[in-house]
C-alpha angles and dihedrals in degrees: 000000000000118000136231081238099038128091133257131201115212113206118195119201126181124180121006123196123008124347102252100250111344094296124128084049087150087060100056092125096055094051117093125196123247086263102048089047093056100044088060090052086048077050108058101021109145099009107134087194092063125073123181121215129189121205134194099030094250107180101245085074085080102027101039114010098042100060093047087052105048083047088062101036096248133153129206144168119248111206102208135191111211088194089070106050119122083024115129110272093012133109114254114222079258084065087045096047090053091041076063109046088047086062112250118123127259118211123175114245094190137287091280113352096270118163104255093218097074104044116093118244091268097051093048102043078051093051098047093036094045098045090046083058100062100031089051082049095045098052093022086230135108111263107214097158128086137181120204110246098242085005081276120162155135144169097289090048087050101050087046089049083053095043088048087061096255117164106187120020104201111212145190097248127126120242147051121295140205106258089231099050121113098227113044125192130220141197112218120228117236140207096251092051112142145160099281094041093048091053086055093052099047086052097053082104088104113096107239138148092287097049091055085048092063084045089061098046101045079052090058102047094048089055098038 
């Protein structure tokens, strides 16, 4: 059992398997093949300091990623757009609703992926209000996670995430986080992950220069 004082690692995948169609060509180096993803499954199976996270709502989360996880036990948070459901290659709020009764969690990233920063106060109460909504009608269960869109962020979105009744805001941060903190960071997943790189990832754990490095920007951001 983690606890309040341990560490957790927050992994972020995207797309797994081949792009539909050809499209998210801009986001070759976040897909993983069915193989990679499952190496790094075989990987961290049964660690209780590592979490997995999936953003976007791509539909392989509920073709490809589900199965292989329900197969190990393992539980993960799906980041999903509303705005994108019935779209080609994304979930539909039928495939949200079964990422939730198979028991992984469901958490809103945002109407349409905008970047937060640059919507006014209105636009972005609406976007996290709005895409809570659905996503609360769609699994019939309260939805109390949220990923950045583009892992962008600063002290205004923040405060609007907190005044919006999120519990946990997901990042794009390097690191390892404390389970009950309210901003957790995560480490995405590439496409030239492999056995060697994900180890590194998964030690970063030692406090080093660079480690100071990713203190000093998420300060900044939070006071920005």
């Amino acid at each position: 059992m983690v606890t309040s004082r341990a560490k957790v690692l927050n992994l972020t995948f995207h797309g797994i398997g081949e792009r539909p169609n050809g499209e998210h060509e801009d986001e070759a180096s976040i897909w993983l093949s069915v193989e990679q993803f499952n190496f790094v499954l075989d990987f961290i199976k049964g660690r209780q300091d590592i979490f997995i996270t999936f953003d976007d709502g791509n539909k392989s989360d509920v073709e490809i990623a589900l199965p292989l996880l329900l197969k190990r036990g393992i539980k993960a948070a799906f980041f999903v757009c509303p705005g994108n459901f019935g779209s080609s290659g994304y979930l539909t709020g039928e495939d949200v609703h079964s990422l939730s009764r198979a028991g992984m969690i469901i958490g809103s990233h945002g109407m349409h992926h905008r970047d937060w920063r640059q919507l006014k106060n209105e636009e972005l109460m609406g976007d996290l209000r709005v895409s809570r909504e659905i996503l609360e009608k769609e699994t019939e269960q309260p939805i109390s996670y949220v990923a950045c869109p583009g892992g962008s962020y600063d002290r205004r979105v923040l405060n609007y995430l907190k005044k919006a009744g999120y519990e946990r805001v997901y990042t794009s941060d390097t690191g390892y986080s404390r389970p009950d903190a309210f901003l957790q960071a995560r480490n995405t997943i590439h496409s030239n992950i492999n056995p060697d790189l994900l180890r590194r990832i998964i030690e970063q754990r030692t406090w080093n220069s660079a480690g100071f490095i990713r203190v000093v920007k998420k300060c900044i951001k939070r006071w920005c």
